[in-house]
Each structure stands twice: as structure tokens, then as C-alpha cells.
N, C-alpha and C positions, 0 to 999 in steps of 0.2 A: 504494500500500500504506500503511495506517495505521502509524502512531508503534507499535514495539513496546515494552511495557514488561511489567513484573510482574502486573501484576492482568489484561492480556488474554492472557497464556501460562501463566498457574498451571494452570490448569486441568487435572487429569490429571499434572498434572508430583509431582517429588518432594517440594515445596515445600508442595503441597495439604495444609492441614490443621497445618502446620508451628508456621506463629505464632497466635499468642493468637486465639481466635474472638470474641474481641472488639473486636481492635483495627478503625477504621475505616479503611482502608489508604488510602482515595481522599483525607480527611483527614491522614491522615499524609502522604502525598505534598505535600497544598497547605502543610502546615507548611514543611514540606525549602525550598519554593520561595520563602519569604518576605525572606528575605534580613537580616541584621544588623537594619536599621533595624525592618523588618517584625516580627521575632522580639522586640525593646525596647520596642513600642508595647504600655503599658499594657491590658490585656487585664480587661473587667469583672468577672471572676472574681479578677483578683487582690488581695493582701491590699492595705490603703491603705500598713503598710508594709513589704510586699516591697518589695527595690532588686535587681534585677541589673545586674551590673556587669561588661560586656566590657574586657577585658588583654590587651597585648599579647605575655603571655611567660608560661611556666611559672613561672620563679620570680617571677612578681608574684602569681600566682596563689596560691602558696602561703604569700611574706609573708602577703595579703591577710587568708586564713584562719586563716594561724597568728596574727596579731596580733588577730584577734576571737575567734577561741579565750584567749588571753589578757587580752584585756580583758573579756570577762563574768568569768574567777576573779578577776581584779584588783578590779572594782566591786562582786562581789558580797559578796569578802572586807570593802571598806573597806564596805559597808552592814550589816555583818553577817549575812548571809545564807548558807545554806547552799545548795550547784548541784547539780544533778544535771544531768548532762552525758553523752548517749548520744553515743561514741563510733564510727567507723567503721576497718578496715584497706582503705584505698583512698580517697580516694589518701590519699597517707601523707608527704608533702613537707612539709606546713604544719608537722607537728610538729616540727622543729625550730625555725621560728621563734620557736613556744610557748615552747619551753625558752628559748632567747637570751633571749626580753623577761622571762619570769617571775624570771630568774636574776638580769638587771642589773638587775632591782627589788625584787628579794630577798623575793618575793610567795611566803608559803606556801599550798599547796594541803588543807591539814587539814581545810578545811572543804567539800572539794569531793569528791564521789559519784561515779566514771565508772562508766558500763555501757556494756559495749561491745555491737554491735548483734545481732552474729550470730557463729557458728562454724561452721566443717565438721563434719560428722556422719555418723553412720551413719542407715539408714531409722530406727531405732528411736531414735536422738538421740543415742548415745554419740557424744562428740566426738571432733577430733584432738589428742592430747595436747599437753602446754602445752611440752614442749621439742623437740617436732617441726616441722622446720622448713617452714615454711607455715602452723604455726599462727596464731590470729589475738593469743590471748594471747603469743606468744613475740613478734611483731613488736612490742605497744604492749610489751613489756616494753624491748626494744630500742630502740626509736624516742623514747617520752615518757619514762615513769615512771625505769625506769634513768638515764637523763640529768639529769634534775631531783633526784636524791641526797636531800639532808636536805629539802629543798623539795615534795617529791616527794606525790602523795596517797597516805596507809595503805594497806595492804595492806589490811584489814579490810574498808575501802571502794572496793576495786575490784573489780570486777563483770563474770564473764565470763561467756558463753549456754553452761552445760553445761544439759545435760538435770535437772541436780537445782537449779540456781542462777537459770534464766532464769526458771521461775515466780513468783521472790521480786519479779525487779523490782516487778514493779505495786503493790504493798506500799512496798517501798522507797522509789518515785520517791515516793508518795502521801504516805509522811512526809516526806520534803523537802519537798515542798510545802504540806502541812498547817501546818507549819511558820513559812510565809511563802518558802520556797525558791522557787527556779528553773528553771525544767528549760529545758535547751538541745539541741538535736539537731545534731551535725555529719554529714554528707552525701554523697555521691556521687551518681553517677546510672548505674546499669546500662544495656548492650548493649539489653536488654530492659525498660527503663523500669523497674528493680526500684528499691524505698529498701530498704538492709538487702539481706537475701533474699528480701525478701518481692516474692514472682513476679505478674508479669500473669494466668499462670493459675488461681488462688486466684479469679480475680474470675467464674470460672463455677460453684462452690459456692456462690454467695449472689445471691438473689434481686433484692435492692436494694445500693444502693451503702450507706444509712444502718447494714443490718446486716453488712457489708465492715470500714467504718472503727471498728465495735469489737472488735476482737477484736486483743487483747495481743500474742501470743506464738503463734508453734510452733516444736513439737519436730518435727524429722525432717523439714523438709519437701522435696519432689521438689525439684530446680532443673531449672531450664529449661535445651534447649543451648546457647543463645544463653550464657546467665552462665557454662557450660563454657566453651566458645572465650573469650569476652572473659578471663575468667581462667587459663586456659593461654596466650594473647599476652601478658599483662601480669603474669601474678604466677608462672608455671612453666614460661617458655621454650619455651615450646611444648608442653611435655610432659604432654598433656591426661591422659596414663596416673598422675599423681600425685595427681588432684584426686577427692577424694568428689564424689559424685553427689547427696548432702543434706546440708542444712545448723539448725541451729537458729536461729532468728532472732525479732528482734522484729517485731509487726505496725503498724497504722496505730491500734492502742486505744493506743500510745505516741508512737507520732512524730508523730500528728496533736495530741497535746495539748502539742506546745510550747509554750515563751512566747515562745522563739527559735530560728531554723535559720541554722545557715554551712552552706553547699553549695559546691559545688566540681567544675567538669567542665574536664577537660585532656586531653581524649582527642585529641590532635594526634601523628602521628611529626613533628618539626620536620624532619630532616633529610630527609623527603620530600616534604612538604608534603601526606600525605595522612591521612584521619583516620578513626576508628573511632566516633567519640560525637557527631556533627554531628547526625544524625537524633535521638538519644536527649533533647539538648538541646532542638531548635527543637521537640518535641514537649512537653516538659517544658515549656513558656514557654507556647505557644500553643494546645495540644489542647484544654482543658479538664478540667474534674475526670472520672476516669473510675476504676470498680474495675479494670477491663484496663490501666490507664496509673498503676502507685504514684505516680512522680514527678509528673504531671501535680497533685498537690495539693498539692506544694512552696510553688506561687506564691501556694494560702490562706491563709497562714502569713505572723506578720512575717519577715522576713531578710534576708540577704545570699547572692544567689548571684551567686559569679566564675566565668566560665568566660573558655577563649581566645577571641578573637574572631574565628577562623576557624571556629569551630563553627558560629558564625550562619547561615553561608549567604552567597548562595543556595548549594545544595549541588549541585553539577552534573558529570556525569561528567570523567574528567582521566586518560589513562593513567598509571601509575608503572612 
């Protein structure tokens, strides 16, 4: 009897039709099998200066990020420059180190722009209110901005995806940049290979990938189940019953115009040794650019992405 796996019992099963009709499953499989070394081998598509950077531990992970989150506002203050800085909620550990370093060097943030990337929503884009717990705005309020005190960036200039505010960005980021500013992108990597919200499935609305990667913004958009589940395990306790079913988010007409990306993937339980974002990652590295795969365009971009080192691979079954 043949090896069973996924691709030769889908068929007819519940599964059928499930994930993205774009993704190439038999490639995604060879990703999963490459293993650390295999997932770190420079890949011709990527930028000359992406670095990803395998860690041993969570919190190195989150120094890593939180201290390059703080040294673009540190360098861009001492050059004069104004940042514009898209934001994510998840993971959300680095932001503390941010604070520590910004604090013991007494770096003000007045010149710095956040836009955060995405919100829960309704189909039509009204969001979840900003002192509802799970908002995205109440956690950077808790997490960054409140901690950082007189240091802290204006109110004026923080930026969150309501349905009346997220059309501003592309305007906004544009004068920063017109400017001479910066624009920075901080990262995650979705269940579903999303950056932001922005879903694998968006990539069956456009014909080519060229007209994929301009398009700014939506309002309202579906989420995929996969972003359900991964965010009812990790931000609702389970309690998939708490979580909107859309979200407002930026697209790849922003995040692909960095100048720089910090990314960040921790999806390990330590205390089991078993992990959720193993696939998410060694596909992000090695797929290739694809509209079905947001992340997969991470590596065109210069940056830094930390992930744990167990993400690598090879990824191979393990009871828990």
C-alpha cells in the first residue's frame, strides 16, 4: 500500500476545496521537508539584503525585533528623518524591548508615523472599538505607546485601519516619504501565509501577480478559517465565538514598498515541543513569490526575519 498522505485522500473529503486554489500543495510539502539548513540556503529570488536569522528562544526573538524596531527610530531621528512605521498586533513581545532601549536612551518618537496594519471588522469595515478588549488599537495602546509616556509618538500621528482612516494611509506614508522619510514594515507570518490580513484568497480576483501587488488597502475583507483558528489558539483562548469574521487591512500596494521589514515567526508551544507556524515559515523562505502565498514576498524585500529554529524543519510527524 502507498504512503498515505493529504493530496492522495483529499479527494471527496471535507478538506476538498478548503485551502487556497492556488497554493501548490506538492511544493508546499517539499518546502516542510527541507530542513533548517535547506530553508537558510539563499534562494535567487531573494533580496541581496534579506538576512534571516534562526534563535534559539522566544525571548531572543523578541529582543531581536524589539531592538531593530528601535534602532530604525533611533537612526532615523539622529539623521533627521521622518519613519513611517506599519505596525502589527502579533506577535507583540518585541514591544517591550522597544520601550526599554528607547527609554535608556531617552530617544523621542515625535518624528515617527505608526500605522498599524489591520483591525477586526465588520463585512462593511466598521471596526472593533478601540477599548474592546481584543482590539488591535487597545493592545499597541497597552503594549508601546502607553509605556513610552512623554517619549511616546503623538496621538495625531498614530494610525489605526478604521474604515474612515485606513484610506488616508497611502497619502500619509507618501508624504513621509516625499519627504526623504522611511517607511518600515514590522511582520508576522499567518497560519495561512497572510502579511496583515491580507488573505491567500484575494490572489484568485487578479489575473497576474503584477496587478495583486498594487492594491493598498481593504475594507471589510473575508478572513480565511485558517486566520480564525490560528487567532482563537493564540489571541482568544480558544474562544473562536469572540472573533469577527472580517477584518480591515493593508495590502501589498504598502508593505511591498518598504525600504525595510523586521519579521518575526514564534509559533512554537515550548512546553511541548510542538508547533503551529513550521509550515507557514519554511514556505515563506523557500516557495517563491506567489499572489496565493502574501509572505512568500517577504524574502524580496531588504530585512530581518527571526524566527525559532525549530520552525525550520525538517517538519515531520511526532505524537503530543
Amino acid at each position: 500500500m502507498s504512503t498515505l498522505n493529504f493530496m492522495n485522500t483529499v479527494k471527496g473529503s471535507l478538506l476538498e476545496g478548503f485551502y487556497p486554489q492556488g497554493w501548490d500543495l506538492e511544493k508546499i510539502d517539499a518546502c516542510c521537508d527541507m530542513g533548517l539548513e535547506g530553508v537558510l540556503d539563499r534562494a535567487p529570488f531573494w533580496n541581496s539584503e534579506f538576512h534571516p536569522m534562526a534563535v534559539d528562544s522566544l525571548e531572543a526573538m523578541e529582543r531581536h525585533m524589539g531592538l531593530e524596531i528601535a534602532r530604525e527610530i533611533k537612526e532615523t531621528r539622529e539623521r533627521g528623518e521622518e519613519l513611517a512605521i506599519i505596525l502589527p498586533v502579533g506577535p507583540m513581545g518585541m514591544y517591550k524591548h522597544t520601550v526599554s532601549k528607547l527609554i535608556e536612551e531617552a530617544v523621542s518618537c515625535t518624528h515617527v508615523h505608526t500605522f498599524n496594519m489591520d483591525e477586526w471588522s465588520d463585512k462593511e469595515g466598521n471596526s472593533m472599538p478601540s477599548d474592546q478588549d481584543g482590539s488591535f488599537e487597545n493592545a499597541m495602546n497597552q503594549a508601546l505607546f502607553g509605556p513610552l509616556g512623554d517619549l511616546s509618538v503623538p496621538v495625531s500621528q498614530r494610525n489605526f485601519a478604521t474604515k474612515e482612516n485606513l484610506p488616508t494611509y497611502v497619502d500619509k506614508i507618501h508624504g513621509v516619504r516625499s519627504n526623504g522619510g522611511r517607511l518600515v514594515t514590522v511582520y508576522g507570518i499567518g497560519r495561512a501565509c497572510h502579511i496583515a490580513f491580507w488573505e491567500p484568497q484575494i490572489g484568485d480576483e487578479f489575473d497576474d501577480d503584477s496587478s495583486w501587488k498594487e492594491v493598498p488597502y481593504r475594507i471589510g475583507q473575508a478572513l480565511h478559517p485558517l486566520t480564525i483558528e490560528q487567532n482563537s489558539l493564540h489571541s482568544f483562548a480558544s474562544r473562536f465565538t469572540l472573533i469577527p469574521c472580517w477584518a480591515n487591512t493593508i495590502g501589498p500596494g504598502l508593505f511591498l514598498k518598504s525600504d525595510f521589514c523586521i519579521g518575526g515567526a514564534d509559533g512554537i508551544y515550548s512546553n511541548r515541543g510542538a508547533c503551529w507556524q513550521g509550515m507557514s515559515l519554511c514556505v515563506t523562505l523557500q516557495y517563491g513569490p506567489s499572489r496565493w502565498v502574501p509572505s512568500s514576498w517577504m524574502p524580496t524585500l531588504p530585512g530581518q526575519l527571526f524566527f525559532l529554529k525549530g520552525l525550520g524543519g525538517p517538519l515531520l510527524p511526532e505524537a503530543h
